[in-house]
N, C-alpha and C positions, 0 to 999 in steps of 0.2 A: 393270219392276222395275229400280231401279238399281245398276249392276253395281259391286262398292266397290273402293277406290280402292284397288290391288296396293301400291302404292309406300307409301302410307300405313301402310297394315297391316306390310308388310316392317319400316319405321321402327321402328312401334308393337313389334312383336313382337322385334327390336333388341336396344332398350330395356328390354324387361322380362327377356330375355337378360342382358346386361351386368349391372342392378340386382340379379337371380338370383346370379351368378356374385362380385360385389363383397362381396352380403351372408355370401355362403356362405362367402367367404376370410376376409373380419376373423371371423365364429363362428369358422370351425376354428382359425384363429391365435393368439386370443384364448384357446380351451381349452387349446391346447398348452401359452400362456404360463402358464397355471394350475397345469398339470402339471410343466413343464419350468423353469417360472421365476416360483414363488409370490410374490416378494419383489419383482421387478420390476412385477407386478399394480398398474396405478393405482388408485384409490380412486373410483368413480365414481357419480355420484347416478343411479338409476335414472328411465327415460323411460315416462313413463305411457303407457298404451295411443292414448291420445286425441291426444296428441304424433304417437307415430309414426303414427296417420291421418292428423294434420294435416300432418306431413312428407310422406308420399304423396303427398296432395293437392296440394303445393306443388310438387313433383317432376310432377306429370304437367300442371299448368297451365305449368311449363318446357315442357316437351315439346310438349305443344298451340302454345304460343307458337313454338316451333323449326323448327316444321313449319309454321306459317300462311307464316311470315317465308321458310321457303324457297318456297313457292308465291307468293308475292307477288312473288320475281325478286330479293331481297336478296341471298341466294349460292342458287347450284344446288342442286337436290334432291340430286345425286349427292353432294355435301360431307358430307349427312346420316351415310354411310356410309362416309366415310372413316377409317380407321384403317387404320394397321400392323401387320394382326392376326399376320401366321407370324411379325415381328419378335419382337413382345409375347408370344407364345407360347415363342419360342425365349428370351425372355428372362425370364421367368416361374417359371418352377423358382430363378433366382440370387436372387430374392425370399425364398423361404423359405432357402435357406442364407444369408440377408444376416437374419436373424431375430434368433438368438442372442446375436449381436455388438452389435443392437438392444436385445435385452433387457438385456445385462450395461451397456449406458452407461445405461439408464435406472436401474436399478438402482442403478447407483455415484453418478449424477449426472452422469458424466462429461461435459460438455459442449463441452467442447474440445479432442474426439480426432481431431485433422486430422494429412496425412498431414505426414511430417517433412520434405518436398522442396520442401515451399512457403514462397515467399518475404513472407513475414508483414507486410512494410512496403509491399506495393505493394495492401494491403488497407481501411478501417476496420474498428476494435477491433469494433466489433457485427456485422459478416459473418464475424466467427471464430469460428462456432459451426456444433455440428451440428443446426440444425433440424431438428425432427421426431425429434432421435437417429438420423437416418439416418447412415450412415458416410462416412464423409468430406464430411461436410456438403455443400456446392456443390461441391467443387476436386476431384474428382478425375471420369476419363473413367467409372467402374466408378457413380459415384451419377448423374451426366447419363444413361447407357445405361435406367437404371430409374425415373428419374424419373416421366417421362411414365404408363406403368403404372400407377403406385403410386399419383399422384393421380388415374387411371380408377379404380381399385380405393374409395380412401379416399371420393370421391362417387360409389360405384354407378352409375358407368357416364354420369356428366352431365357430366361435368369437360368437353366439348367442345363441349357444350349450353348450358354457363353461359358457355364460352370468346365464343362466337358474338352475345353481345347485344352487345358494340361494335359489331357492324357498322352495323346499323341505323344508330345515331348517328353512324358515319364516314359511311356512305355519302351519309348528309345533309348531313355538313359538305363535301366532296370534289366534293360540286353546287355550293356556291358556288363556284369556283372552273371552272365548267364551261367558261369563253369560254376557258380555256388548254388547250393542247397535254396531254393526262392523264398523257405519260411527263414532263413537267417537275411533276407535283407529288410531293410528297415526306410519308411517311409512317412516322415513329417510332417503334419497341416499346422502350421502356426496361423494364430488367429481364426482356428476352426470354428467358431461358432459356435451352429448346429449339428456342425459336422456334414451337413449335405457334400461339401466335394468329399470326404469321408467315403460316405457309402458311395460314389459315383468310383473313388478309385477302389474302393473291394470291389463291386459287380465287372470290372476287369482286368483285375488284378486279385483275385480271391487268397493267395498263398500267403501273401507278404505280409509283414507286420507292420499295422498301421500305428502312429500317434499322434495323437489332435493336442495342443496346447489351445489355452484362452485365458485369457484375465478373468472372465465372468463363470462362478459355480452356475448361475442359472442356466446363462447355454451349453456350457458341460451339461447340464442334468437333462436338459434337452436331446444334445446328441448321444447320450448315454441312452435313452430309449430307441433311439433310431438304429444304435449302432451294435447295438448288444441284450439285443432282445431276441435270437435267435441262433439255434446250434451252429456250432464252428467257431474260428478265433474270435477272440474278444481284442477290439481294440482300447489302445491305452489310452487314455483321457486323463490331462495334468492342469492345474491352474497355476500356468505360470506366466513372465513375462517374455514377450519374444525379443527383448534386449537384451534379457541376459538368461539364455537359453540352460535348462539344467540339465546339457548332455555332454561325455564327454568330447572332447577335441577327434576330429576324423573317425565319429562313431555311425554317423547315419547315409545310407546310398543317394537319394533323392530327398528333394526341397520343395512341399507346393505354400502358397502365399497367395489365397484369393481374396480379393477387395477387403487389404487391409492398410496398404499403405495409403492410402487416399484421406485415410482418418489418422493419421500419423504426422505432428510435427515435424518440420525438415531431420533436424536433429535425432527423433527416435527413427526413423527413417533409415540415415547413415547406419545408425547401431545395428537394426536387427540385419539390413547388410551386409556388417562386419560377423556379427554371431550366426548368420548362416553358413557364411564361407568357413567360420571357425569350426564349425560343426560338422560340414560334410567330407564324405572320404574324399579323396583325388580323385577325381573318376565320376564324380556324382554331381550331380545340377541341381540347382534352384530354378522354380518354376512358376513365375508370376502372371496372375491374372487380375487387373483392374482396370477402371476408368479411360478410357482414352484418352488423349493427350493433345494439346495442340498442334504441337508439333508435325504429323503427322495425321490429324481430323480435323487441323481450320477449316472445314467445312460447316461441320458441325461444332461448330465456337456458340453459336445462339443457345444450341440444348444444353450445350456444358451452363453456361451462365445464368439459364433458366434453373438448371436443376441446383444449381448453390444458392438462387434466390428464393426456390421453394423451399427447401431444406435447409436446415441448419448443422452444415460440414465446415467447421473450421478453418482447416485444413486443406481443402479439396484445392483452391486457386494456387497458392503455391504448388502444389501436386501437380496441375494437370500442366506447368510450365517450368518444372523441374525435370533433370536431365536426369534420367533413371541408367542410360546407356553409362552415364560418368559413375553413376555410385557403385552401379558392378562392376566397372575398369576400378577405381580407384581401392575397392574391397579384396582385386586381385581375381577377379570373373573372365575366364576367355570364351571366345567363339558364342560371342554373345549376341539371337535374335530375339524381332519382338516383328508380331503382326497385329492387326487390328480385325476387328472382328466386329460387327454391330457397333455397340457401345463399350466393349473391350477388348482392352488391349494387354497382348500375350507376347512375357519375357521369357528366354530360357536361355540359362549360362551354367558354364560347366566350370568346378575348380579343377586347376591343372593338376596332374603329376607332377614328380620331381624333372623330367626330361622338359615337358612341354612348357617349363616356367622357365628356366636355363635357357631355352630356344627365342621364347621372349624377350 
């Protein structure tokens, strides 16, 4: 008889933990706001029964896929289980008292209640806002500390599951590149954060040199603890704009880009498009993970439109019915895929050589 696979089950059983615990936060949250803040109540189109199977369903074909990928040598099985749980915990409770403050900007509208010590010119007009109605939008150290959490929370427990399908497609691209030295290649996160895909790509990628950009010092300072708190390389942390990138021309091997263009007007959209391609060597990929798309998830058209009427994303509707495929054709992107995955969806394009463009 075949004796089952401990590791496997632990995952499995994880997993249905975290999903347990995420669903159970937005119910109670969601009732308080009923009781305690009728007015702030978004207006939202109920989800058929057959929906939320087929959400399920697509959630545990994630997980099945999360788990092959760690057994196949992509990152360690122990990754599976990495989390900051006594952090998250201890930081857990500041969730619900950061609630209130939640509901009354929904409520007013308030969209641009950032703190008054920030210096508003060293930003663009469209990252001056509080996405999601969280407080102090990106810029302050009190919303990076909760970040993390809240999107474990907001995807039942996947957010690190969906985080992890770049790899695969780095680790393909970062073979090319395999006759070099692995601590001279060089690997980008624009719009890092916290830097969590950060550390997701050291723990299987340990040699290479990381760099996170972000417009926000607080989520730098965030993933400066995460990321460099501990012997061996130190990864670089820069607060810059992912427009207009401060590296040179064909200086860096790979490209990752997790749930940032979602929050990106069409316009800076195209750009940091353009300043990827400009930036990567021939040979080397960009590697996008965000939002699903209509295009490709009209099924899931209700969640998408729920979640822009809970949250306040700008930007997200255009996004989720923008052609992502054209903006890396039109940037000069080839052999260009995207799969979906739960709730996202995964791009990866390669800039050509001098032969493969010619050939074009």
């Amino acid at each position: 008889m075949a004796q089952p696979n401990l590791t496997k089950l632990a995952y499995q059983t994880l997993q249905v933990g975290k999903s347990v615990a995420g669903l159970a936060h937005k119910s109670l949250s969601t009732k308080l706001m009923e009781v305690l803040a009728p007015s702030a109540m978004p207006t939202l189109e109920p989800i058929p029964n057959s929906l939320l199977i087929e959400l399920r369903r697509a959630m545990q074909t994630l997980e099945n896929i999360d788990w092959l990928e760690a057994e196949q040598g992509i990152y360690p099985k122990a990754q599976l289980f990495e989390s900051p749980w006594l952090d998250w915990a201890g930081r857990y409770p500041l969730i619900w008292l950061d609630l209130p403050s939640t509901w009354e900007r929904r409520k007013a509208n308030k969209v641009h209640d950032l703190p008054n010590e920030i210096d508003k010119n060293l930003y663009p007009d469209y990252y001056l806002q509080n996405f999601h109605h969280q407080t102090d939008g990106y810029l302050s150290d009190h919303s990076a500390g909760l970040y993390d959490l809240q999107v474990e929370i907001l995807f039942s427990g996947t957010a690190d599951a969906m985080r992890r399908r770049v790899l695969a497609p780095l680790k393909k691209t970062l073979k090319k590149f395999s006759s070099r030295n692995e601590t001279s290649l060089k690997v980008l996160d624009i719009g890092t954060g916290t830097g969590r895909t950060l550390q997701q790509i050291r723990r299987s990628n340990p040699n290479i040199e990381l760099i996170g950009i972000d417009l926000s010092l607080s989520y730098l300072r965030q993933a400066n603890k995460s990321l460099n708190n501990q012997k061996g390389s130190l990864t670089q942390l820069l607060r810059a704009n992912a427009e207009e990138l401060p590296f040179a021309s064909e200086s860096i091997q790979a490209i990752t880009c997790v749930y940032l263009l979602h929050e990106l007007p069409k316009h800076a959209r195209t750009n940091v498009l353009k300043e990827c391609w400009r930036v990567l060597e021939p040979g080397g990929a960009l590697i996008i993970a965000d939002s699903i798309q209509l295009v490709d998830s009209p099924n899931f058209k209700i969640v998408m439109d729920n979640f822009q009427r809970i949250f306040h994303e700008p930007y997200y509707r255009d996004y989720i019915n923008d052609d992502i495929n054209l903006k890396l054709e039109d940037s000069g992107f080839i052999s260009i895929n995207n799969d979906s995955y739960f709730m996202t969806k995964v791009w990866s394009a390669i800039k050509p050589n001098q032969t493969e463009t010619s050939s074009n």
